[in-house]
N, C-alpha and C positions, 0 to 999 in steps of 0.2 A: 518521565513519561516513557510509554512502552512505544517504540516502531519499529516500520518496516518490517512498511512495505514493506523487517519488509512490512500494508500493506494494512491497512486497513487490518491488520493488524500485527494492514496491512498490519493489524489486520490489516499497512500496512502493512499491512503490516507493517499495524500496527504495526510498522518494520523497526523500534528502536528500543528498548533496553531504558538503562538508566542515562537520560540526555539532561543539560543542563538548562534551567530556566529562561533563558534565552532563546534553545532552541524548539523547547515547548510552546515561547509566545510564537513564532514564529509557523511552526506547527497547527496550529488554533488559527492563523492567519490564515494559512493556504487552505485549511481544512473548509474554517467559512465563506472564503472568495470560491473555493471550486463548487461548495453546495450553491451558492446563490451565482454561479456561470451554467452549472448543470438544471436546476430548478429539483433536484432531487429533496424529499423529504427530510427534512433531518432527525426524524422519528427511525428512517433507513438505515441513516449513517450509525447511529445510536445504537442499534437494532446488531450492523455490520460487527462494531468494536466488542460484544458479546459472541460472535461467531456463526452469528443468524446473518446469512450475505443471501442476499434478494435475489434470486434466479429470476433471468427477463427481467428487470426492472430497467430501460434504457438511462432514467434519468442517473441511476446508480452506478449505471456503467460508465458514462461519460465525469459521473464526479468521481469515481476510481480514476480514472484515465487523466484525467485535471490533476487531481493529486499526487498521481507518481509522476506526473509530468513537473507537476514545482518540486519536487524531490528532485527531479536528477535521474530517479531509475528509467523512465522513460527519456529518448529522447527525441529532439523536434523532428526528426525522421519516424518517428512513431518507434523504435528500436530498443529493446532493452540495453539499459548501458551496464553489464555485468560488475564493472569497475567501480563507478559510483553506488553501486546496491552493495558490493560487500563494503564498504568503507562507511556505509549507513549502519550497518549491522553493531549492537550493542555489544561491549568488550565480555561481557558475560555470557554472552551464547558460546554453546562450542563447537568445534571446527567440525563435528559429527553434525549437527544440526545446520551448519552451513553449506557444507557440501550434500546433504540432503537438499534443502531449501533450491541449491543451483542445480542438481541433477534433475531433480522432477520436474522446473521450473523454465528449463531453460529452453525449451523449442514449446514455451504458450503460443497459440499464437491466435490471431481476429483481426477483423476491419475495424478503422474507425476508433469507438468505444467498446468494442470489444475484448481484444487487448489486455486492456488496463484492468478491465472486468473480470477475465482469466485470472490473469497474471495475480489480482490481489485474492481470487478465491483459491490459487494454489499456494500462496504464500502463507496464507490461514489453514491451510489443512495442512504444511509442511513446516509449522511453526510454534513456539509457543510464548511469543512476544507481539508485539501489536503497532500500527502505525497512525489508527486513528486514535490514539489517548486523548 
C-alpha cells in the first residue's frame, strides 16, 4: 500500500510506500472508522486517493484529521508530530522528496478540522505516494 500522509495520499498521504499486509489491514481499519466518525462520503475519500481532494467539504476535512490523528502525524494536541511522519514515510522515497514534503509542510496550519485538511492537501501536492490506498 502507498502512504503518507504522508496523507491521503495522504494522499496520506497516502503517506506510505511499500507497507506490509498487516499494516495495510490496519490502514483500511482507521480509514473506515475515521469515514463513518466523520460521516464523509466515501465516494470523497475514493475521489481524494486519485488526487481530486474536496475543497470546503467539512466532512473531509474532519476524516483527514481522524486519519493522521490514528497515524501518529497528528497529535492529541492537534500538533504535527514531524518525528512520527518521517518514520511513516516509505524506505523508497528520497530524501529530496522528504525534505520537500517537511519544508513546504511544516507551518500548515487551521482549527479543528482544518489542519488535517491542510496538512493532507499539502502532502498530495508535495508527494508522489499516497496514505489513503
Amino acid at each position: 500500500m502507498k502512504a503518507i500522509i504522508f496523507v491521503l495520499t495522504i494522499t496520506i498521504v497516502a503517506v506510505l510506500g511499500a507497507i506490509t499486509d498487516e499494516q495495510k489491514a490496519k490502514l483500511r481499519q482507521y480509514k473506515e472508522s475515521c469515514i463513518n466518525e466523520s460521516g464523509v462520503d466515501p465516494t470523497v475519500v475514493e475521489n481524494a486517493k486519485k488526487g481530486e481532494i474536496a475543497e470546503g467539504d467539512e466532512k473531509f476535512a474532519c476524516f483527514s484529521t481522524c486519519l493522521l490523528k490514528k497515524i501518529g502525524i497528528i497529535n492529541a494536541n492537534g500538533d504535527i508530530d514531524w518525528e512520527v511522519a518521517h518514520a511513516k514515510i516509505p524506505s523508497g522515497v528520497s530524501q529530496e522528496q522528504i525534505d520537500r514534503i517537511h519544508n513546504n509542510c511544516q507551518n500548515v496550519a487551521g482549527e479543528g478540522c482544518a489542519k488535517g485538511a491542510n496538512l493532507l492537501k499539502c502532502f498530495a501536492e508535495n508527494k508522489s505516494f499516497s496514505i489513503l490506498s
